[in-house]
C-alpha positions in Angstrom: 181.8 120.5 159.2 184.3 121.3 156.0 184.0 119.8 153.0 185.8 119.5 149.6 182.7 120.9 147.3 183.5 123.4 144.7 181.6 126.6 146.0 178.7 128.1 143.6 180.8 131.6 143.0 180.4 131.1 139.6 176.7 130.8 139.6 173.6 133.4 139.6 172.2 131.6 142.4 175.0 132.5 144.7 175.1 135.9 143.4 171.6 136.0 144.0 171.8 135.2 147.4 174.2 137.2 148.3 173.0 140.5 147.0 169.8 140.1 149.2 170.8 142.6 151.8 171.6 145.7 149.6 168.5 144.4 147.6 166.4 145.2 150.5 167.6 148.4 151.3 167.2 149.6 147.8 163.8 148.4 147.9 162.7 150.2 151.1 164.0 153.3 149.8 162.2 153.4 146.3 159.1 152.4 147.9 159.5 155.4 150.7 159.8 157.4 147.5 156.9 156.1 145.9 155.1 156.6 149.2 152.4 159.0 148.2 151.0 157.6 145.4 151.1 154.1 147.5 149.0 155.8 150.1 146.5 157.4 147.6 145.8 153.7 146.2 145.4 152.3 148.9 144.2 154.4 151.8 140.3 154.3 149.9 140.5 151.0 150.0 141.9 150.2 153.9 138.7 152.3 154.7 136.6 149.8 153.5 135.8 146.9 156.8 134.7 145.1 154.4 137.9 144.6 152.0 139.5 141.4 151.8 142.8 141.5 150.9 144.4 138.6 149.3 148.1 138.0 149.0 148.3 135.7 146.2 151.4 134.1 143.5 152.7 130.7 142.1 155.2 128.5 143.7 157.6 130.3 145.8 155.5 133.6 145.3 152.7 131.8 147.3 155.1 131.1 150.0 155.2 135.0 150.4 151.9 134.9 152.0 152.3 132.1 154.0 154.7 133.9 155.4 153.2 137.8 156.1 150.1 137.5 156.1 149.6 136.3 159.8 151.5 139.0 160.7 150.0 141.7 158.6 146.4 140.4 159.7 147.3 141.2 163.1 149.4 144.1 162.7 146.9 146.2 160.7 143.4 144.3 161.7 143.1 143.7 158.4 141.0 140.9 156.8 144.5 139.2 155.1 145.0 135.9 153.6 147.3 134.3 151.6 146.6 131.9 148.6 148.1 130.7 145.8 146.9 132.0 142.1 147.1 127.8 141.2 144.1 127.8 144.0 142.7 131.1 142.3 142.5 129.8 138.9 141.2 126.5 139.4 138.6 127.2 141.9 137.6 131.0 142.1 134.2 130.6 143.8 136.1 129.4 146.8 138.2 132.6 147.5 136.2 135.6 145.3 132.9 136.7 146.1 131.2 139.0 143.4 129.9 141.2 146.7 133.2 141.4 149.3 135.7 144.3 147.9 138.6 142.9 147.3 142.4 144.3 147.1 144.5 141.3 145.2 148.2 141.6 145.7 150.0 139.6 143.0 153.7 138.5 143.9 155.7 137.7 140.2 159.5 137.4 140.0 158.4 137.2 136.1 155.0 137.6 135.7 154.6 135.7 132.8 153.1 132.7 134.8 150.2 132.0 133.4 148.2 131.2 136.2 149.2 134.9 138.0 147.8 136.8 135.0 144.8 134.1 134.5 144.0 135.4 138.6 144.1 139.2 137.8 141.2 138.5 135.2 139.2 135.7 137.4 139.2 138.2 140.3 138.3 141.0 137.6 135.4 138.6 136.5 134.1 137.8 139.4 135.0 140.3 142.2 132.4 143.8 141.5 134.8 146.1 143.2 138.0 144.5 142.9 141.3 146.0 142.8 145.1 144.8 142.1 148.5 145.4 143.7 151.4 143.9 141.3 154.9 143.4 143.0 157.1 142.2 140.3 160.7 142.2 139.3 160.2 142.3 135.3 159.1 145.5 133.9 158.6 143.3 131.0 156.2 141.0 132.5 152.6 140.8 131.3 151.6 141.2 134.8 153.4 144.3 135.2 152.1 145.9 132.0 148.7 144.7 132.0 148.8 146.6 135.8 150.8 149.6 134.7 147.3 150.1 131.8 144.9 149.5 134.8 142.7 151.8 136.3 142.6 149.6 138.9 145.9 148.8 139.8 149.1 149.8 140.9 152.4 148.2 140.0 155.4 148.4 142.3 158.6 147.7 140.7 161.5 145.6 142.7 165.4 146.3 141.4 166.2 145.0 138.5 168.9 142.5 139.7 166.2 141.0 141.5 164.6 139.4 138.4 166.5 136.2 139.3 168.1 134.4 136.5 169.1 131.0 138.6 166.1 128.5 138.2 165.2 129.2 141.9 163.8 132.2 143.5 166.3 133.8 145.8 166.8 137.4 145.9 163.1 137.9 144.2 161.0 136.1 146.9 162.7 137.8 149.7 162.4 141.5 148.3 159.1 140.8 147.3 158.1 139.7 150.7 160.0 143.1 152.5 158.3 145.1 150.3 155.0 144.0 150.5 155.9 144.7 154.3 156.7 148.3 153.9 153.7 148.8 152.1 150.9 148.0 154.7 153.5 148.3 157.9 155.6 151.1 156.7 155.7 152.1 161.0 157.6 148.4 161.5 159.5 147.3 158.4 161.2 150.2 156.9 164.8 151.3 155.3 165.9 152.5 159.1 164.8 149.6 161.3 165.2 146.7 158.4 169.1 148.1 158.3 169.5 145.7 161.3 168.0 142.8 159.6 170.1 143.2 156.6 173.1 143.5 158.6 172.3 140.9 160.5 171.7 138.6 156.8 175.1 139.9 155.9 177.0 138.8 158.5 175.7 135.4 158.2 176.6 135.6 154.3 179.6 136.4 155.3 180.3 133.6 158.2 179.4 131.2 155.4 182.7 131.9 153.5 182.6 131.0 149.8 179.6 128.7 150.6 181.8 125.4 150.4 181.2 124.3 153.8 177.3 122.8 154.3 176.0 124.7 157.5 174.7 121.7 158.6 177.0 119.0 158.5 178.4 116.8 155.6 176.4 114.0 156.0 174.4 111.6 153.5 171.1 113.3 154.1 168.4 111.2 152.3 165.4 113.4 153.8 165.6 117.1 155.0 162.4 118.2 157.4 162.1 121.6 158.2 159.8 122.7 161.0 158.2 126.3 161.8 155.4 127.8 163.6 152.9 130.5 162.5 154.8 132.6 159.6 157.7 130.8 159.9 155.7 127.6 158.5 155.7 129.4 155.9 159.3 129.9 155.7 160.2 125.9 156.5 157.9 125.8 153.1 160.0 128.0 151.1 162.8 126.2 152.5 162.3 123.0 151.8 161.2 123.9 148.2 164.9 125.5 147.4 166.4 121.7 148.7 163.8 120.2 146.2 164.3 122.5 143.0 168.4 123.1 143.8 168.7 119.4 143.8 166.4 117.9 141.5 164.6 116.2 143.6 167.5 113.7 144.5 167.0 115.1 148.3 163.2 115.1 149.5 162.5 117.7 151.5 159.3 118.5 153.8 157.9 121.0 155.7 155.6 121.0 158.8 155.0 123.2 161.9 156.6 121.8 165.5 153.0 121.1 166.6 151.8 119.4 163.3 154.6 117.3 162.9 153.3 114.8 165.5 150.7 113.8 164.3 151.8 111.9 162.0 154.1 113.4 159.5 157.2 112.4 162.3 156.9 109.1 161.0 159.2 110.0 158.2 162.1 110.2 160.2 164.8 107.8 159.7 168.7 107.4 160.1 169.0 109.6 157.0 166.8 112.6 157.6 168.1 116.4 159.0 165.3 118.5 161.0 165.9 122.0 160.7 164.1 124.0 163.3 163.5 127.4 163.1 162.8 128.4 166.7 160.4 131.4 167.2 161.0 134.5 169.0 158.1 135.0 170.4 158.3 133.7 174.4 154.9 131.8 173.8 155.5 130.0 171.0 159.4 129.2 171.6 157.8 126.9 174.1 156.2 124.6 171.7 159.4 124.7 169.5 161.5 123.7 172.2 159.5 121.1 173.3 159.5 119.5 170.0 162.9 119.6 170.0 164.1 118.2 173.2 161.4 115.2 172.0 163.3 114.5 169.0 166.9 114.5 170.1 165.2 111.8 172.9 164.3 109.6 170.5 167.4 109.9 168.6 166.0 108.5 165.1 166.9 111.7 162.7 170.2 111.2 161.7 170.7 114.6 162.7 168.8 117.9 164.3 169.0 121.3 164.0 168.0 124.2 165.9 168.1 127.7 164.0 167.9 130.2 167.1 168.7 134.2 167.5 169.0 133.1 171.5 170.3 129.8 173.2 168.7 127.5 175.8 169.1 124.4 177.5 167.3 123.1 174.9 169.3 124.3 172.0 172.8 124.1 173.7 172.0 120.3 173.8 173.0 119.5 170.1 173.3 121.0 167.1 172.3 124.1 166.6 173.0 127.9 164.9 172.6 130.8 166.9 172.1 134.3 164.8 174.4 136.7 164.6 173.8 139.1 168.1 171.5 141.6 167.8 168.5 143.7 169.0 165.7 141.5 169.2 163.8 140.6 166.2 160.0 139.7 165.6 159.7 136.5 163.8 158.8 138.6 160.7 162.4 139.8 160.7 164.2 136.4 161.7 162.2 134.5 158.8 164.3 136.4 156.6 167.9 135.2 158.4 166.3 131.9 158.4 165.8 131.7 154.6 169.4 132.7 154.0 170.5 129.9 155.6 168.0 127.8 154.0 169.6 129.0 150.4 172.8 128.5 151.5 172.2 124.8 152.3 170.2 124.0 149.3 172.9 125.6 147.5 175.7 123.5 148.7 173.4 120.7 148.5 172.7 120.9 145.1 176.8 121.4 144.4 177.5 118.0 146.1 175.4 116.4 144.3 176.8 117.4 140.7 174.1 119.4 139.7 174.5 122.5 138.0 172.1 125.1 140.5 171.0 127.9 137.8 169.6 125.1 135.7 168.6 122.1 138.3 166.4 119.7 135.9 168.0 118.3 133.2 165.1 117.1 131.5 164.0 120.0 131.3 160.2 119.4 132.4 160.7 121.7 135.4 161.1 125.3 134.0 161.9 129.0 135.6 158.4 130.5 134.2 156.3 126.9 134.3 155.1 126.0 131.0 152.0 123.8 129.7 149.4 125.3 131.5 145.8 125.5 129.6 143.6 128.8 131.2 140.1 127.3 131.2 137.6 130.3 130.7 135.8 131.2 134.0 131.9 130.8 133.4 130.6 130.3 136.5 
């Protein structure tokens, strides 16, 4: 699978990717610091039955939710949901209800978006007992510093090198996401047992060389697919969003679960599309995953497909595939981050052979790193 490609070492998207792991760490540990004044926030509010807590940001800040929030809503009973602040803004009677207490957790590599500060004041509008958590990487963010002047909100800070400077969220979304994790499952996702996970990430950093190689074959992929199920959805989202931004488009990327993908999004499948699928870890659901697999290397119309495992099978073993680095055994939580490392990584390379420059992807500049153009239409309702 070598190539000739000119690696991104240069860039702050590789850099960015590769200083996930000790992002993490760091992340865990100031929030373990900051543990009693997290706890007196929020422990009032957990009390409530009631609260509805909504994990909320734009773009790949969304995708956080998509992600966690099936977990956390089973891990702590919790009434969690994830949607995105271009949802909030545009149709706030939908989500917000004057009457249901309400904990909003805003995800912001920035903050400056205007549709994640536009949601803090909706939600303020509408909500009666409404309150905010803000996990940010820019202390200079209006998000950050309208929360830090709240007396209903608290604003957790990420490490400064996480404030991406590439165009697409790397670093940011994935410390964001761990954090956010420590916070409400502080018993699962801490800086003792996530040290596996980020040695885990780091060893597949490392196996990727000086990212020259593309993990999944040099081929002319036209169409990437990537497939997930529950959380990891989530992740095959955030996934193929890096293929689209890193390479301007000029590879069209989808996303689907296993299940989903049947009914009718499969029919995009030609002799120039890759399927990435992330294969779950949970016995149930690896089923369904596997399944789908074994059905699309029958048909043998992808031009190529991949299976993204921490364990083998039959299945797996019977083309392509990338088995994790060995480990104990992770919840799917955990493995979405391995997963998305990989899924940087290709979008990186990606966007290399095809002669664009990664930190700054569209040349016409009408795709920007905090989106611009947005008019905030005053909530009457």
């Amino acid at each position: 699978m070598s190539t000739t490609h000119t690696s991104g070492t240069s860039t702050w998207t590789e850099k960015e990717i590769r200083q996930q792991p000790t992002s993490w760490l760091n992340s865990l540990k100031n929030i373990e610091g900051l543990r009693n004044g997290i706890e007196a926030f929020l422990a009032p509010l957990l009390q409530n039955n009631d609260l509805k807590i909504i994990l909320t940001g734009a773009g790949t800040s969304a995708f956080i939710g998509d992600i966690i929030a099936p977990w956390l809503a089973r891990h702590t009973g919790k009434n969690v949901v994830a949607v995105p602040t271009t949802d909030l803004v545009t149709n706030p009677a939908d989500y917000l209800y004057a009457e249901q207490p309400t904990l909003l957790v805003s995800f912001a590599r920035s903050g400056n978006s205007p549709e994640s500060v536009a949601a803090v004041d909706v939600a303020n509008q509408i909500v009666q007992h409404c309150h905010h958590l803000v996990i940010t990487c820019n202390e200079a963010g209006c998000l950050y510093k309208n929360a830090v002047n709240s007396d209903n909100a608290l604003a957790l800070l990420m490490p400064a090198e996480t404030h991406d400077r590439g165009f697409a969220m790397t670093s940011s979304i994935t410390t964001m996401m761990v954090s956010c994790l420590a916070v409400f499952a502080a018993d699962v996702i801490n800086s003792t047992t996530f040290q596996d996970v980020a040695t885990r990430s780091e060893q597949i950093i490392a196996s990727q060389g000086n990212f020259s190689e593309n993990l999944f074959g040099d081929l002319p992929f036209k169409r990437v697919v990537y497939l997930g199920s529950g959380g990891l959805q989530g992740a095959a989202r955030e996934a193929a969003l890096k293929v689209l931004e890193l390479t301007a488009g000029k590879l069209a990327a989808f996303y689907d679960s296993p299940t989903g993908f049947r009914h009718g999004p499969k029919s995009l499948i030609n002799d120039e599309t890759l399927v990435v699928l992330m294969v779950s870890s949970h016995p149930y659901t690896r089923q369904y995953d596997l399944d789908l697999l074994a059905e699309l290397r029958r048909d043998q119309q992808a031009m190529r497909v991949v299976a993204i495992s921490a364990t083998t099978s039959l299945e797996i073993a019977a083309g392509p595939h990338i088995l994790l680095p060995a480990a104990r055994e992770f919840l799917d939580i955990e493995q979405a981050f391995c997963f998305l490392i990989y899924a940087q990584i290709f979008a990186l390379t990606e966007s290399i052979k095809a002669g664009i420059t990664p930190d700054t992807p569209s040349a016409s500049g009408t795709v920007n790193r905090v989106v611009k153009g947005v008019v905030i239409h005053p909530w009457k309702g």
